[in-house]
C-alpha positions in Angstrom: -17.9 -13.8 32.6 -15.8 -16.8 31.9 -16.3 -20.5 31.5 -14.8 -23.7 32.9 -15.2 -27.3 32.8 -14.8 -28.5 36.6 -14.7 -32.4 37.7 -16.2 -33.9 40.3 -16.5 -37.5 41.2 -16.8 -38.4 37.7 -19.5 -35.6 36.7 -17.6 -33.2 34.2 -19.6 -29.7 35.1 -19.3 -26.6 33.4 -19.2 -23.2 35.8 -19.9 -19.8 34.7 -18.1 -17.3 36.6 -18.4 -13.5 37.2 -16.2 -11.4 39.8 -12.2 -11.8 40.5 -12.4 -14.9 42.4 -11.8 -13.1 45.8 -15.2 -11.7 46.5 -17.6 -13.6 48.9 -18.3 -16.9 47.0 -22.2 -17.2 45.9 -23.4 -20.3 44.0 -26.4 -20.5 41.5 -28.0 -23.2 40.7 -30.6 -23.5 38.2 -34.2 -24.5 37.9 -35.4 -28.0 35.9 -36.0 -25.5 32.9 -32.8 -24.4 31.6 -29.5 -24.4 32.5 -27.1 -21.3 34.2 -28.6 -18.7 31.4 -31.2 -17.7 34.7 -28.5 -15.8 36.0 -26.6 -13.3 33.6 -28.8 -10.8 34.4 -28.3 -10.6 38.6 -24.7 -11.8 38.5 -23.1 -8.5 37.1 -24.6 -6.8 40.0 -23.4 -9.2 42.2 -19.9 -9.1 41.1 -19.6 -5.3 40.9 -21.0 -5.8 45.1 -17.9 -8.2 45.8 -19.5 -11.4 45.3 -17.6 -13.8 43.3 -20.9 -15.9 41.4 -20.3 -19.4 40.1 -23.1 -20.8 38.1 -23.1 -24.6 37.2 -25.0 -26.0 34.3 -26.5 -29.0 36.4 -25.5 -32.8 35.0 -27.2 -32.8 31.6 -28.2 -29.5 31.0 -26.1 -26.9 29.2 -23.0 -27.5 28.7 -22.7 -30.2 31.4 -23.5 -34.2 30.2 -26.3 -35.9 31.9 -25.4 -38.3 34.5 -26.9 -41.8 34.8 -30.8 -41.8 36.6 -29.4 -42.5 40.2 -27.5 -40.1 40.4 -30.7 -37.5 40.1 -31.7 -38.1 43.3 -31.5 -34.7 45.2 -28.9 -36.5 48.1 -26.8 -37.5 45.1 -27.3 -33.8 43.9 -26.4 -33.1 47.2 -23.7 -34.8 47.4 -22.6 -33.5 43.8 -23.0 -30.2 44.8 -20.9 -29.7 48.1 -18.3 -31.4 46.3 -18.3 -29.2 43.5 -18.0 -26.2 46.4 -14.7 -28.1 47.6 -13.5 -28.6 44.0 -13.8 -24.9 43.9 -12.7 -23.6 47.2 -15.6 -21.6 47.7 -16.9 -23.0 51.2 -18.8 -22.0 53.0 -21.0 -20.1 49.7 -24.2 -18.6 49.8 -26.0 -20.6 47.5 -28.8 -18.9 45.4 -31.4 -22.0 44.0 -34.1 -21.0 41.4 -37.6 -23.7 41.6 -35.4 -27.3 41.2 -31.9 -25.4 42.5 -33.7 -24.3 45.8 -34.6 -27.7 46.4 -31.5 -29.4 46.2 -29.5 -26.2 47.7 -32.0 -27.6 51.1 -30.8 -30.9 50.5 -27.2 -29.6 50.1 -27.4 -27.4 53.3 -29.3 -30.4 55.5 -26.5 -32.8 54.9 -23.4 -30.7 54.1 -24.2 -27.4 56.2 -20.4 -26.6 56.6 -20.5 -26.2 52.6 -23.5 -23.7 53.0 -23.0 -20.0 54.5 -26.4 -19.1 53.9 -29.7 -19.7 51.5 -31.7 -18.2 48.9 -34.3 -19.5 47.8 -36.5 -18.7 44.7 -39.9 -20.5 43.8 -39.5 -23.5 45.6 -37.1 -25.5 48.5 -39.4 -28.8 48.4 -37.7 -31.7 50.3 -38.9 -35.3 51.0 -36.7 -36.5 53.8 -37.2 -40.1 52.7 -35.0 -38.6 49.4 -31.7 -38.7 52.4 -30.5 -42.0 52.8 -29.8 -41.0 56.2 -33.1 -39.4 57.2 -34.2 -41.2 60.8 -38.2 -40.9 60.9 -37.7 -41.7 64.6 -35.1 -39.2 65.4 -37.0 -35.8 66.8 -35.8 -32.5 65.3 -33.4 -31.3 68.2 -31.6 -35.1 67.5 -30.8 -34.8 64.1 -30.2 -31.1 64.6 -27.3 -32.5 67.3 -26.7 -35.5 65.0 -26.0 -33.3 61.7 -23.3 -31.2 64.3 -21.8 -34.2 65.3 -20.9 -35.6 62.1 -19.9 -32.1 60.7 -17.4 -31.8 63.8 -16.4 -35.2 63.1 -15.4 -33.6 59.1 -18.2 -36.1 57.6 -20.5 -35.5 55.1 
């Protein structure tokens, strides 16, 4: 396992890694109880299976200082978090989210699902879709299904 600081739009985040950087990318991101020490114990195994596992400390826990409140919100999060992916040249990753981590790997997949290869979700995925800036309560499913493509073909967020 090692350990780097990695920066993105201002947030200075710390990533543990396990694996040799060429294995299939998975990202883990922590629950609101403590910060990347969830995964030690399943990211050996996923390493020795090919996987390459990067596991943030999210803003303000672990090794990673906090952010200012706004930037909280799980779109921010969002935001934060597929750029973090870019920063590290792992897209598309399967991202692995643990109670407060599932939630804002749904957000991060919903408005960034180039950046997302696949989900796991443990103990939780709760999303308020008035959390999205651009959630439209008016749009029907199969339009912002076609509107999320659209933008992602287009190479925005």
């Amino acid at each position: 396992m090692q350990a780097d600081y990695v920066e993105v739009e201002g947030a200075r985040i710390l990533v543990h890694r396990w694996g040799d950087g060429d294995g299939h990318p998975v990202l883990f991101w922590h629950g609101g109880g403590g910060a990347s020490g969830e995964i030690p114990r399943l990211a050996p195994f996923l390493a020795e299976a090919g996987h390459s596992v990067y596991a943030p400390d999210a803003p303000g826990y672990g090794g990673s200082p906090a952010l200012r409140a706004s930037a909280y919100r799980p779109s921010a999060l969002a935001e934060l978090a597929a750029r973090l992916i870019e920063n590290l040249g792992i897209a598309p990753a399967v991202w692995i989210g643990s109670s407060w981590g599932a939630s804002i790997g749904m957000h991060t997949a919903a408005r960034f699902p180039t950046r997302i290869r696949a989900l796991a979700l443990l103990d939780g995925g709760y999303m308020d879709a008035s959390d999205d800036p651009d959630y439209d309560p008016f749009l029907d499913l199969d339009a912002r299904t076609a509107d999320l493509h659209a933008r992602a073909e287009r190479g925005e967020s």
